[in-house]
C-alpha positions in Angstrom: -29.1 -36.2 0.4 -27.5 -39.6 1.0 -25.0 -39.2 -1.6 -24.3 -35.2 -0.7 -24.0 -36.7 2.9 -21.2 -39.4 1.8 -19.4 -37.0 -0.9 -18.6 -34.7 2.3 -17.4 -37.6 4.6 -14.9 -38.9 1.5 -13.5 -35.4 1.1 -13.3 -34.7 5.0 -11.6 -38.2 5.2 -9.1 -37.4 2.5 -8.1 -34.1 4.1 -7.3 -36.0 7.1 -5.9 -38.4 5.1 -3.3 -35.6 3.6 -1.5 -34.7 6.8 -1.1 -31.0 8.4 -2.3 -28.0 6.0 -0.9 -25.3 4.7 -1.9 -23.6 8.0 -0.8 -26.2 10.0 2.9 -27.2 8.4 5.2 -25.4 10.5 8.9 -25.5 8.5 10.9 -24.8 11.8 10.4 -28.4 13.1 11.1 -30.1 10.0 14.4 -27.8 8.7 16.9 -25.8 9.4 18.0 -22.7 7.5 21.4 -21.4 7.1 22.5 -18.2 4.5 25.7 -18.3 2.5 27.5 -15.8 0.2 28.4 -18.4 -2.8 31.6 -16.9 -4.7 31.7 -17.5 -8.9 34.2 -17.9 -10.9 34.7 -14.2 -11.1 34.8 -13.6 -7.8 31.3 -12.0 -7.4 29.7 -13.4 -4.1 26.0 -14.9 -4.6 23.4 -14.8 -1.8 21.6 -18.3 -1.1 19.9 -19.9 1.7 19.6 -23.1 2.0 16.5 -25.1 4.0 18.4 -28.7 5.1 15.9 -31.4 6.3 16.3 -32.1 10.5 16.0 -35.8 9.3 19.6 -37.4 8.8 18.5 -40.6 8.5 18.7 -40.5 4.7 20.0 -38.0 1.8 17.9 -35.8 0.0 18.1 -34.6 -3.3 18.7 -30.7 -3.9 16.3 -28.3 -5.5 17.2 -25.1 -6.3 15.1 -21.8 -6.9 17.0 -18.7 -8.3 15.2 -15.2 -8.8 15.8 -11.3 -9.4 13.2 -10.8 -7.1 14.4 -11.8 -3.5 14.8 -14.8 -1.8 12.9 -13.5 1.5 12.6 -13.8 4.4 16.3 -12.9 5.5 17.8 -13.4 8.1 18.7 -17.2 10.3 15.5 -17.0 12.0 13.5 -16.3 9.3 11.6 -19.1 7.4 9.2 -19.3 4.6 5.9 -20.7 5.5 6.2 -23.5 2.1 9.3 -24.3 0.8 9.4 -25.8 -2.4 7.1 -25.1 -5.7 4.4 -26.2 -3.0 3.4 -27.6 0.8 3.6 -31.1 -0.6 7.3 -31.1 -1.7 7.8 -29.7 2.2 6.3 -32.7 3.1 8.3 -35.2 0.4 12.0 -34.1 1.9 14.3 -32.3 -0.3 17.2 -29.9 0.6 16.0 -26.7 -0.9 18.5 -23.6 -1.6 16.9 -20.0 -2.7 19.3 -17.6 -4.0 19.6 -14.1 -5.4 20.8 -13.6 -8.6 23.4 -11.7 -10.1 23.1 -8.3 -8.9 19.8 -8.6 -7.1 18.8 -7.7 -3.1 21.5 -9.2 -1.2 24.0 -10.7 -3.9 26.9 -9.0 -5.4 27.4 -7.9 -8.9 25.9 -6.4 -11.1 22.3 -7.4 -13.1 21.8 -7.5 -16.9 18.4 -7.8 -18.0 18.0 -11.0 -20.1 22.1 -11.2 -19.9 23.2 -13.3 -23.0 24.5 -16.7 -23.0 28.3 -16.6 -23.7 28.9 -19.1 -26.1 32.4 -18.8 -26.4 33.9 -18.1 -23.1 37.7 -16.3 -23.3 38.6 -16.8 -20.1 37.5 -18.7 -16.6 36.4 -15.5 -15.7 33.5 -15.1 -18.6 30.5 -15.6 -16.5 26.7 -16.1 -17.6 23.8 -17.3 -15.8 24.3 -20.6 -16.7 27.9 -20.6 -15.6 26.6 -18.6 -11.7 24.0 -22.0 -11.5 27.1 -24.1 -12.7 29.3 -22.8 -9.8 25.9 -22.7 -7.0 26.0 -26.8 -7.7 29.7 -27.2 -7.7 29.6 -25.0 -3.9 26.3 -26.8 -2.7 28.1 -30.5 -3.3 30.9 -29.6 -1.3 29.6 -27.5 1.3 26.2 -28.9 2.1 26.1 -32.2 4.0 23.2 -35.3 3.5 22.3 -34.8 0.0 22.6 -37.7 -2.6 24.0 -36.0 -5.2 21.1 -35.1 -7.4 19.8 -31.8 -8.2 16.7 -30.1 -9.4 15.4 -26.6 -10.7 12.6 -24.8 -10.4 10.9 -21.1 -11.5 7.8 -19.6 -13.1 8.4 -16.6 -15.4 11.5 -14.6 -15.1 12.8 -17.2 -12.4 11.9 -20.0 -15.4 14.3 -18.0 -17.6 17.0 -18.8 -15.0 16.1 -22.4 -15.1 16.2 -22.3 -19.3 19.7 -20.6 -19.2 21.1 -23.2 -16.1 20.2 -26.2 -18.7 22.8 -25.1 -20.9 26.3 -26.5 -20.2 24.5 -28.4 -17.8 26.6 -29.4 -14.6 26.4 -33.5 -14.3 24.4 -33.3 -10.9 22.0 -31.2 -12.7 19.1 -34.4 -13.2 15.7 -32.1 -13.6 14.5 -28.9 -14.3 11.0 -27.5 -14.5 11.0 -23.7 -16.8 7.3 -22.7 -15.8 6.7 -19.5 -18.1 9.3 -18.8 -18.9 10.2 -15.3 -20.3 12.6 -16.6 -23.2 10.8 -15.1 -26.6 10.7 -11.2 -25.5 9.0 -10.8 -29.1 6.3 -13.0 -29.6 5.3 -13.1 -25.6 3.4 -11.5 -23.6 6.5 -9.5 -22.0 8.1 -6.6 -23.8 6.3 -7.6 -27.0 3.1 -9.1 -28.0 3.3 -10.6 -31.5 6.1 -7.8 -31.9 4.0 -5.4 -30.4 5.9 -3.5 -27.8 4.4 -2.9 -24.3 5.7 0.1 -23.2 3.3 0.4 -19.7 4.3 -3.1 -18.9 8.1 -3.1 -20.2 8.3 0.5 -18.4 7.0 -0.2 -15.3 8.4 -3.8 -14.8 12.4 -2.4 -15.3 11.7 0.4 -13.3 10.8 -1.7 -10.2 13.0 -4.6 -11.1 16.1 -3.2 -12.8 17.3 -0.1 -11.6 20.7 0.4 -10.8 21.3 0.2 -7.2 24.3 1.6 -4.8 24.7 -1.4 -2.6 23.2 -5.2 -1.9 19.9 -5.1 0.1 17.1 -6.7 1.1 14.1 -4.7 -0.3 12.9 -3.8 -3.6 13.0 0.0 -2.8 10.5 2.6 -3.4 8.4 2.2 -6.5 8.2 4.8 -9.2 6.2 7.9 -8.5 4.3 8.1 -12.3 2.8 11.5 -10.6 -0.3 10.4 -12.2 -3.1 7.7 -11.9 -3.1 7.8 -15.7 -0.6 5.9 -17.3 -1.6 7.2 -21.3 -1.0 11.0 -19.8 2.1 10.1 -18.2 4.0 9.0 -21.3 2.1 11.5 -23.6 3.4 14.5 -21.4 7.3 12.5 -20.7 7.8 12.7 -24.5 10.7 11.1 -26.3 11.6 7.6 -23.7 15.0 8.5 -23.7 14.1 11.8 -21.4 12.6 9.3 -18.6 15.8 8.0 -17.0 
């Protein structure tokens, strides 16, 4: 009992210790959030909000985030209740920027699944994904005010893809990346293949809610796809050849 007694009273000390939870962390007082429409190369407009530290005693270094799947909340007034891979980089101090992708929720353009690194560029219009992060950077260090220079990048799965590609042709401020997941290997993964065999539930379901072509920018997903049946096996056995299920 004695030594149940003092485990407790160590962990209780060392939550103390910690500083505010997860619950208690409130963003607002600590940053201030501002949204930007980041133009490329090409012209095509990016969405990205960027969380700046109220502190301007010192610079912080820039981390940035960039998904397909929506950099929500939206709006000014709107924060995240962590910012950062988690409540402790909050805590640490960094400028942190989310942003929309090419062709996703609120950024123009249009999205390409896995779009292809351009080796050879023709032109300073040829644009990639490593070229949008390239020109993100190049807009944040201009634009953005109290940062030392220094960036970072961050994602798990698809969002780790984005990281992979933005290491290529590197900008200089680029200093560290972290590709958690990432969805690189569509043939040996556990994506649209698994050891070359193809998911078609998974590949299926995961374009039709994430790459659909849509009319305008926006801030929701839309409506998922009505199957018109719980059972997934019946619903491709009665669809027939793929190519009829646009």
């Amino acid at each position: 009992m004695k030594i149940s007694a003092g485990i407790t009273i160590l962990f209780l000390a060392l939550l103390q210790a910690g500083g505010p939870s997860g619950d208690q962390y409130d963003p607002k007082a600590y940053y201030t959030k501002s949204e930007h429409m980041i133009p490329m190369r090409d012209g095509v407009r990016l969405f990205t909000i960027v969380y700046s530290p109220r502190d301007q005693s010192q610079k912080f270094p820039i981390m940035i985030h960039r998904t397909p799947y929506g950099s929500a909340p939206y709006g000014p007034g709107e924060f995240r209740r962590t910012l950062g891979p988690s409540l402790e980089f909050s805590k640490e101090g960094f400028i942190f920027v989310y942003q929309d992708v090419r062709g996703k929720f609120k950024s123009d353009g249009e999205f390409v699944v896995m779009r292809p690194i351009l080796e050879n560029k023709r032109s300073k219009s040829d644009t990639d994904e490593s070229t949008d992060l390239y020109d993100t950077i190049d807009w944040l260090l201009a634009n953005v005010p109290n940062h030392n220079g220094r960036v970072g990048q961050w994602g798990i799965s698809y969002p780790g893809s984005q990281v992979v590609w933005g290491m290529i042709d590197a900008h200089p401020a680029l200093k560290a990346s972290s590709p958690q997941a990432p969805a690189i290997d569509m043939f040996l993964g556990d994506d649209f293949h698994h050891n070359g065999a193809f998911r078609l539930m998974y590949t299926f379901s995961w374009l039709s809610g994430s790459a659909r072509v849509r009319s305008a920018p926006t801030e929701t997903r839309g409506q998922p796809f009505d199957y018109g049946t719980p059972d997934g096996y019946r619903f491709f056995l009665d669809a027939g050849s793929i190519s009829s299920i646009n």
